[in-house]
N, C-alpha and C positions, 0 to 999 in steps of 0.2 A: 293595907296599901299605904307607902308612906310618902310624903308628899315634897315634891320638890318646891325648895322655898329661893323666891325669886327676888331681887332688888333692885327697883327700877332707880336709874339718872336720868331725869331728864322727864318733865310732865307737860310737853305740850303736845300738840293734836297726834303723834305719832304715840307716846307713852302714856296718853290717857285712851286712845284708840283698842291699845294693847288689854290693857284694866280693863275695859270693857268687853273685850271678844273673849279674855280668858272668865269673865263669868258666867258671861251666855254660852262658852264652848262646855263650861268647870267637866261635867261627866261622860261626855262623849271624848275630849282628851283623855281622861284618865282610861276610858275603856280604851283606847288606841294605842298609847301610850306606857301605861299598867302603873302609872305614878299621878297624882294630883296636883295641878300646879299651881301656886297659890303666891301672888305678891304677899310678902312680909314686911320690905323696907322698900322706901323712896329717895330721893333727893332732889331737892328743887327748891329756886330763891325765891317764890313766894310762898310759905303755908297759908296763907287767908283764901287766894284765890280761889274762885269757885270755879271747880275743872268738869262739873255734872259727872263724877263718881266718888263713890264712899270711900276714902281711907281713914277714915277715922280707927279703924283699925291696925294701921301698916304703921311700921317708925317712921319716923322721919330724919333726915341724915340731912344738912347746910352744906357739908362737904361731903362730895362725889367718891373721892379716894376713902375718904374714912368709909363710906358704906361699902367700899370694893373690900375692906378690910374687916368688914364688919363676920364674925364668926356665927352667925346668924344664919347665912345665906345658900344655898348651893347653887348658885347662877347668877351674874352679873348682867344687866342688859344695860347698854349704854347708847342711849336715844338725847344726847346733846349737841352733838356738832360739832364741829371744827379738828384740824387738823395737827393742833395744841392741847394745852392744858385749859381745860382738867382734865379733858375729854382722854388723853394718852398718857395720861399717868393714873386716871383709875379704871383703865384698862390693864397697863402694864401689872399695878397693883394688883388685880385678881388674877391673871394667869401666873405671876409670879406664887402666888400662897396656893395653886395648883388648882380653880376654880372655874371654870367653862365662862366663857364670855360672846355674848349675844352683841351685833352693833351695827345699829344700818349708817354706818358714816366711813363713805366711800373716800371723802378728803384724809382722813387719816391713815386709812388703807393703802392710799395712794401713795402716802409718804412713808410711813412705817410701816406697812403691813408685813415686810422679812422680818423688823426685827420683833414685831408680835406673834409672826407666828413660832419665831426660834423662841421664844420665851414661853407659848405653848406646849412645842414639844419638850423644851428642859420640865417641864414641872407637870407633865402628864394631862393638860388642862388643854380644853377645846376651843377652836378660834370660829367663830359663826357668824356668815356676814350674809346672808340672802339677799336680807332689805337691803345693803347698800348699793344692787345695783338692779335697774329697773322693776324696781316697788313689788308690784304685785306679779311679777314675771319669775317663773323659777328659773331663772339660768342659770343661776351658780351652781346650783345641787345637779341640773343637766350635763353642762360642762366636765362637773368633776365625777359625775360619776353614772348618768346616765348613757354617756357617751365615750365612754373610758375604753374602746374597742375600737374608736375613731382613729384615726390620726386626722385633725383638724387642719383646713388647708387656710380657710378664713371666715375672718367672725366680724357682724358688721349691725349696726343697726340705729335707733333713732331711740336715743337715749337718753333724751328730754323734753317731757313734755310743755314745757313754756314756748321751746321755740317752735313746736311743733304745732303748738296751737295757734302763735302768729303767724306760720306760714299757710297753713291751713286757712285762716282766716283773710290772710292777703290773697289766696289765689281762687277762693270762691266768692269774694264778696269785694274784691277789687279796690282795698282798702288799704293804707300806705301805709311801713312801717311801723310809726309813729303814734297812729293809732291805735294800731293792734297790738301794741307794746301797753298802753295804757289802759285800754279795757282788758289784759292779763291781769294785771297791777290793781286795778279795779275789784275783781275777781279772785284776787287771791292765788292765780297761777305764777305772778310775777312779782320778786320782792321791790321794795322801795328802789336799792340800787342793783339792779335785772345782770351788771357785768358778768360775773361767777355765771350765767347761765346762756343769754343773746351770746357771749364773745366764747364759746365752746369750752369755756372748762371745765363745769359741772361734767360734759362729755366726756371729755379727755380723762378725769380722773375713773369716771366707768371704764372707761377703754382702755386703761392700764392695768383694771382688773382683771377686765374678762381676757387681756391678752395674756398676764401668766396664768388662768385656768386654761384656756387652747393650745398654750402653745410650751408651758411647762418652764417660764422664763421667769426673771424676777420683776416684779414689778418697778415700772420706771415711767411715769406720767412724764418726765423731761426730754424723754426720745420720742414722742407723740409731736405732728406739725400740728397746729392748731390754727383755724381761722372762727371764725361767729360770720352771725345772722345782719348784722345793724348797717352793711354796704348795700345787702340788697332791696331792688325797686322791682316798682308793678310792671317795669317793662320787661325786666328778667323774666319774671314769672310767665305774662304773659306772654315769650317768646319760646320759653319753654312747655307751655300748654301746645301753642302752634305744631312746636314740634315732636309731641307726642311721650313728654317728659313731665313729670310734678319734679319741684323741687324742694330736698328735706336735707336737713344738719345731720349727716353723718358720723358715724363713729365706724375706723376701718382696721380693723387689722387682719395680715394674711404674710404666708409665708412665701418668697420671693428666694429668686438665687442670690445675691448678696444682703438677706437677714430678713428680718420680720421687720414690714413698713408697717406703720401707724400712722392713723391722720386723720383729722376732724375738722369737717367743712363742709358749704353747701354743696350739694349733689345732685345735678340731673337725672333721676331714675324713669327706666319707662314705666309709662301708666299699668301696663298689664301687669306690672310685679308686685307680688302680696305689699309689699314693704312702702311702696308710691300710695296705695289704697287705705295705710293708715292713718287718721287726720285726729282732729284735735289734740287732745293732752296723752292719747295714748302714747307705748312706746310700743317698739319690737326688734327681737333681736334674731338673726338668720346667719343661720351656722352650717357650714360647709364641709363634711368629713368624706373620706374615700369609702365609707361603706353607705351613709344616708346624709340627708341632706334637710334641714328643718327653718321656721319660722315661726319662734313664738310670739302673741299680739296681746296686751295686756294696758289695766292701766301703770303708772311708773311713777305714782305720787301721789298721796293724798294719805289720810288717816288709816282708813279703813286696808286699803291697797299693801300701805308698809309692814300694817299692823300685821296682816297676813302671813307676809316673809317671819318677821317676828315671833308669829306661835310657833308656823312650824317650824322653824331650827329651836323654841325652845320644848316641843315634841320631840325632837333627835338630843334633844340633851337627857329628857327623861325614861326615853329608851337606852339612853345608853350608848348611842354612836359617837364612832370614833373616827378620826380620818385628819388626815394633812391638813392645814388650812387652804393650801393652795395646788392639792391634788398631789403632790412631791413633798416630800424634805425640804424644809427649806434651805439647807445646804446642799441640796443636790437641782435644784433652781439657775438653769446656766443666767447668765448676763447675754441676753441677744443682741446679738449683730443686728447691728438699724440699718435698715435700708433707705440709702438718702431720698430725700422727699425728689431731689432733682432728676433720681431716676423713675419715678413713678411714669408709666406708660396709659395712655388711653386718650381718648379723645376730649377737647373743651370746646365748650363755648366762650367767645370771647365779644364783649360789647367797647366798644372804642367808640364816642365821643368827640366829633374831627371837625377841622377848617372845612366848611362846605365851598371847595373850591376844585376846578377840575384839575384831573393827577392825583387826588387822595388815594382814591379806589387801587389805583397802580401802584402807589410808594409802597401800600399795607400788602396787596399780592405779590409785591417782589420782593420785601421783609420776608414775609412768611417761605416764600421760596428761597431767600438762600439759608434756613434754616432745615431744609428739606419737608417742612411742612407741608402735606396736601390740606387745599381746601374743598370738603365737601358742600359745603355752600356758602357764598359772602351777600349781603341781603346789605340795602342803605334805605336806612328811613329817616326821614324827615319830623321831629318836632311837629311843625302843623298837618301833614299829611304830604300825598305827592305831590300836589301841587304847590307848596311853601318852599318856590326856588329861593328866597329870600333870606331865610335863616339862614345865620350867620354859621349855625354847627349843624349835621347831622349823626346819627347813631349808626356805626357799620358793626353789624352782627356779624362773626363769624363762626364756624362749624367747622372743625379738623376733624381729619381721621387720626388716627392712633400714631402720638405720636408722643415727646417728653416732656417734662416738665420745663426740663433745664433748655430745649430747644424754643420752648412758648417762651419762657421767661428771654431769652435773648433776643425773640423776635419782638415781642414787644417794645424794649428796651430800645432797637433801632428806629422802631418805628416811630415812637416818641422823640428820639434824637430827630430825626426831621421837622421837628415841629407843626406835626400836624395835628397833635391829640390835643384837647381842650380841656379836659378831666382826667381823672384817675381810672384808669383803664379795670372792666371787670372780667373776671374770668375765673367760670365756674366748672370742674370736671365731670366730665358724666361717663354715666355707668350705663353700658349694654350689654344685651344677651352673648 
């Protein structure tokens, strides 16, 4: 039995995660697998640190590209990050010398993954990306080939657990933002500076994965609309518990008659749907094909979680599979027609913020009417309760039927021309059966 010899970039909680699952897996991989898989080499700017596993055996490599180059190796795993160098030059470096590469970093994916994976096929060498998109969730290996009898309509899910654990947290425990952004941070769900994950990019760059495994496109994180977590309030949430919705940061993509929409934002879902049901750090993604119809629920980050994706695509490397990085050629990857965000169709919630003076109630239903907007319900509440005729603002909730983007956005737009809004108007879309 001969052993596939592996070279790890990158040793913090994901790449020492790894080191550790392939020693406690070492013989039940190989009997799986019919090869042993054994790190040889590392690379990492500290060697002192203490990471609680042995490499006193493994080289060690300063530079990342040098160890992708290292003649030593037959598998690259690159567990460092970022969407640059080093991280995409010693990648490019091992599939160029014809060498399989292992990588949960969905930012670089995001950006270059056509032209990694066209450097895969030149040179016979395999592009394996599990972990980088919801941790311990197989979607990738689903997508590209469990479901390959599909024709996929739309793929959607909640694809980060930071924000998902602060919503979570705001809507059971009635705890603001701000909070629940800091005991993340606390906790180690959220980094020092939370942007890349509260304001939906960490999402977006998922979401431009999984839309060229559905949908057979090239990857384009810049056609994704994007909004984050950090505008909404406990009144949100709690007007959407009222109305029989949780609300979760989305990732959407789905096939439409002018192109494949994308978009990442908060979402009213109803409670009975799998997807409403998953809370804290977990993730899930629910996939929509013409033959079946799924939801997988998983965690989508931590050590242990990433490390997972990580053996088993470096199990498919020691068996010896093969396959497109992205389910296609990558020259055979059309460029998708975007579908503009303005035509997305469905219903919103909308919170407006207004002069508590009479005729408000009227300016906003005849805005919304000559946009052809139906109102399913308009609710006015008051800051101190009914009886606080006295404030100066109240909150008018609204509730549309199915209507546009580009119609909401104009009605808004007049209604604040009036001068009646007091704040920055919210408006969140939701999703029904």
């Amino acid at each position: 039995m001969t052993d596939l010899k592996v070279g790890i970039a990158g040793l913090g909680t994901v790449g020492t995660a790894v080191i550790r699952m392939l020693e406690r897996r070492t013989e039940d991989l190989a009997r799986a697998s019919g090869r042993r898989i054994r790190v040889v080499a590392v690379a990492a700017r500290d060697r002192s640190r203490d990471r609680g596993v042995d490499l006193s055996a493994v080289a060690w490599f300063d530079d990342p590209v040098a160890l992708a180059r290292e003649a030593g190796i037959d598998v690259f795993v690159e567990l460092m990050g970022g969407d640059g160098d080093p991280a995409q030059a010693a990648v490019a470096a091992a599939l160029d010398r014809g060498i399989p590469v292992v990588t949960a970093n969905k930012a670089l994916l995001a950006k270059a993954g056509i032209d990694l994976a066209r450097r895969a096929e030149a040179s016979g060498a395999g592009l394996h990306f599990e972990a980088a998109v919801a941790g311990g969730i197989p979607i990738v290996k689903t997508l590209r080939e469990s479901l390959a009898g599909n024709g996929v309509e739309r793929v959607s899910g909640i694809l980060n657990g930071t924000c998902n654990y602060i919503l979570t947290r705001m809507a059971d425990e009635k705890l603001a933002f701000e909070t629940c952004l800091a005991e993340a941070q606390r906790l180690g769900y959220a980094e020092a500076d939370p942007t890349f994950d509260i304001d939906g990019f960490d999402t977006a760059h998922k979401l431009a994965i999984l839309t060229s495994l559905a949908f057979g496109t090239q990857v384009d994180a810049d056609a994704i609309y994007v909004e984050g977590i950090r505008q909404l309030t406990l009144a949100d949430l709690a007007a959407a518990d009222d109305l029989g919705y949780r609300i979760k940061l989305l990732g959407v993509a789905l096939r439409t008659e002018t192109g494949i929409e994308q978009r990442v934002h908060p979402t009213m879902v109803p409670k009975h749907w799998p997807i409403a049901q998953v809370s804290g750090v977990l993730n899930a993604v629910a996939v929509d094909g013409d033959a079946v119809s799924l939801t997988l629920v998983g965690p989508g980050a931590g050590g242990d979680a990433t490390a997972s994706a990580v053996v088993a695509d470096l199990a498919d490397v020691a068996r010896g599979a093969r396959g497109f990085a992205f389910g296609l050629p990558a020259d055979a990857l059309a460029k998708a027609e975007r579908a503009p965000m303005q035509r997305h169709e469905g219903g919103y919630y909308i919170r407006l913020s207004v002069t508590n003076k009479p005729g408000t109630a009227a300016i906003i239903a005849g805005r919304m009417a000559d946009e052809h907007i139906s109102l399913e319900s308009i609710v006015q509440r008051r800051p101190g309760g009914a009886d606080d005729h006295a404030a100066e603002t109240a909150n008018v909730l609204l509730i549309t039927y199915a209507t546009t983007e580009a119609a909401v956005r104009r009605a808004i737009a007049a209604i604040e021309a009036e001068g009646v809004v007091a704040s920055l108007p919210q408006v969140i879309r939701i999703e029904k059966d």
